[in-house]
C-alpha positions in Angstrom: 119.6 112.9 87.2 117.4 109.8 88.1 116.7 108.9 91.5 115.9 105.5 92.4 112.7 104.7 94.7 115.4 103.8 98.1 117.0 107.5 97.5 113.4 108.9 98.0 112.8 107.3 101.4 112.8 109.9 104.2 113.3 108.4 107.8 110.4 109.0 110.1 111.3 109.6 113.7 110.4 106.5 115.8 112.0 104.6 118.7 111.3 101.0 118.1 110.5 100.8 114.5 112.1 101.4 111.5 109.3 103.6 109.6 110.3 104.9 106.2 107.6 107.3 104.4 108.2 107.2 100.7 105.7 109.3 98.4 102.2 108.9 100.3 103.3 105.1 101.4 104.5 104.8 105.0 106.2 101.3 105.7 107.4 99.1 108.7 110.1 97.0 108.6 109.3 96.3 105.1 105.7 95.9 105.1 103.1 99.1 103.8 101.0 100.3 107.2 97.5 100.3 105.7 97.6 96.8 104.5 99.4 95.4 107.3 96.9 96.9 110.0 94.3 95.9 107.5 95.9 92.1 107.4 95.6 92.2 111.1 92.4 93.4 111.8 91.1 91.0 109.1 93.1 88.5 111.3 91.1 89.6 114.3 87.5 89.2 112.6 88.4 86.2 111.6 89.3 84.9 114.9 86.5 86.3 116.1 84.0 85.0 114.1 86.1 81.0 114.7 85.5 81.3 118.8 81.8 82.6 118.6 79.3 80.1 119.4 77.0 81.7 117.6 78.3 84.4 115.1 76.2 86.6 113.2 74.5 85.2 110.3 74.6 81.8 111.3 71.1 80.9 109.2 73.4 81.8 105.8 75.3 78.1 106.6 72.2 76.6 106.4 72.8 76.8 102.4 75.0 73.8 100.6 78.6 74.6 100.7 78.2 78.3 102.2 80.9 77.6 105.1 83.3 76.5 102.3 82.4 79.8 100.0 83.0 81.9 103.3 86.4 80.3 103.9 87.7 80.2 100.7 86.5 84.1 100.3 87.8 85.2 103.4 90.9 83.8 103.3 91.5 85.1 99.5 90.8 88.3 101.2 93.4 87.8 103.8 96.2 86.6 101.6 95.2 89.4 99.2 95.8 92.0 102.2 99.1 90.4 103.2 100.3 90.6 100.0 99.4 94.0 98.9 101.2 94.8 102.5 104.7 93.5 100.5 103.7 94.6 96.6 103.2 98.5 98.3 105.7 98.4 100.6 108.1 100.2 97.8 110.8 97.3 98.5 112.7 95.0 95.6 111.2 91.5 97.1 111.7 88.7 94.3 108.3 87.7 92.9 109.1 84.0 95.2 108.9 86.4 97.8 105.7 88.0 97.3 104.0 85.0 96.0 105.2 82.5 99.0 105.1 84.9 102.0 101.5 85.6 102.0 100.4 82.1 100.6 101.8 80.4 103.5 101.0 83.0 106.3 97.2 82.4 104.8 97.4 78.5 105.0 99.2 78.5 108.0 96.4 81.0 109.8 94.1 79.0 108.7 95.9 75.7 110.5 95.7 77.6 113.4 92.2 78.8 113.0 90.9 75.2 113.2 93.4 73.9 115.6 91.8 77.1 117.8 87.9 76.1 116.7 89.0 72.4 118.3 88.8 74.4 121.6 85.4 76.0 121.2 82.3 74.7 122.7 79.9 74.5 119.5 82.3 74.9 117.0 84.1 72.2 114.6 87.1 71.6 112.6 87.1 70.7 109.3 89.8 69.2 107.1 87.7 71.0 104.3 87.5 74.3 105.8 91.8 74.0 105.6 91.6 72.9 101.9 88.8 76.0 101.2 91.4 78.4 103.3 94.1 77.4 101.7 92.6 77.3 97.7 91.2 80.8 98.6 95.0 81.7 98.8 96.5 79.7 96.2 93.6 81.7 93.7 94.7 84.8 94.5 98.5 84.4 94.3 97.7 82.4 90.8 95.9 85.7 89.8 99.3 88.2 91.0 101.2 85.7 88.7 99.2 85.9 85.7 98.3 89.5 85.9 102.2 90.0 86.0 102.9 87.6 83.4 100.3 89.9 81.5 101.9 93.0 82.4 105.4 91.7 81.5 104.4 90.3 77.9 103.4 93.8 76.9 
């Protein structure tokens, strides 16, 4: 007798969320708990780091292109986190879903980001830093899609 991965689900008592723990992998309304909290808090830093002035190791922009490299990093990191917050989350989602969702929460934070950065003293908003946010994403979604591709062919 085979079970299928939605049998396994055991509620979790909550009031305003619906919390499902399958295996080791507790998930909320769809997403897995340690990459979403991880997403956020990632989120958080990131904001963080846009409205200070003066952020910690400001004398590392002084290199050529560094700001870009640190965008384009970080936000691979965050679209990496929002997706592995979907792939571990024990759910069907189509593959559109799972490559879409966190490619265009990534871009869209980092709209937002520089729309925020317009309204800090000392900061500035860049065009580029958009384009480096968003091909931080687009990298990272491209390498889910060929590592499944991969995975599929054997």
């Amino acid at each position: 007798m085979s079970f299928s991965p939605e049998s396994r689900r055991k509620p979790i008592e909550t009031r305003d969320a619906a919390v499902f723990e399958t295996g080791t992998t507790v998930t909320i309304r769809g997403f897995e708990l340690r990459y979403a909290c991880a997403t956020l808090v990632w989120c958080a830093i990131i904001l963080w780091v846009s409205i200070t002035p003066n952020p910690p190791g400001r004398e590392f922009f002084l290199l050529p292109m560094a700001d870009k490299i640190v965008h384009f990093c970080g936000y691979a990191l965050l679209c990496w986190l929002a997706s592995m917050s979907l792939r571990k989350a024990g759910r069907p989602y189509r593959i559109e879903t799972l490559i879409i969702v966190p490619l265009v929460f990534s871009i869209l934070f980092g709209i937002l980001n520089e729309l925020i950065q317009m309204t800090v003293e000392a900061r500035s908003d860049e065009l580029a830093d958009v384009v480096a946010d968003a091909l931080g994403a687009v990298v990272v979604q491209a390498g889910f899609l060929c590592r499944r591709r991969r995975i599929s062919e054997v």
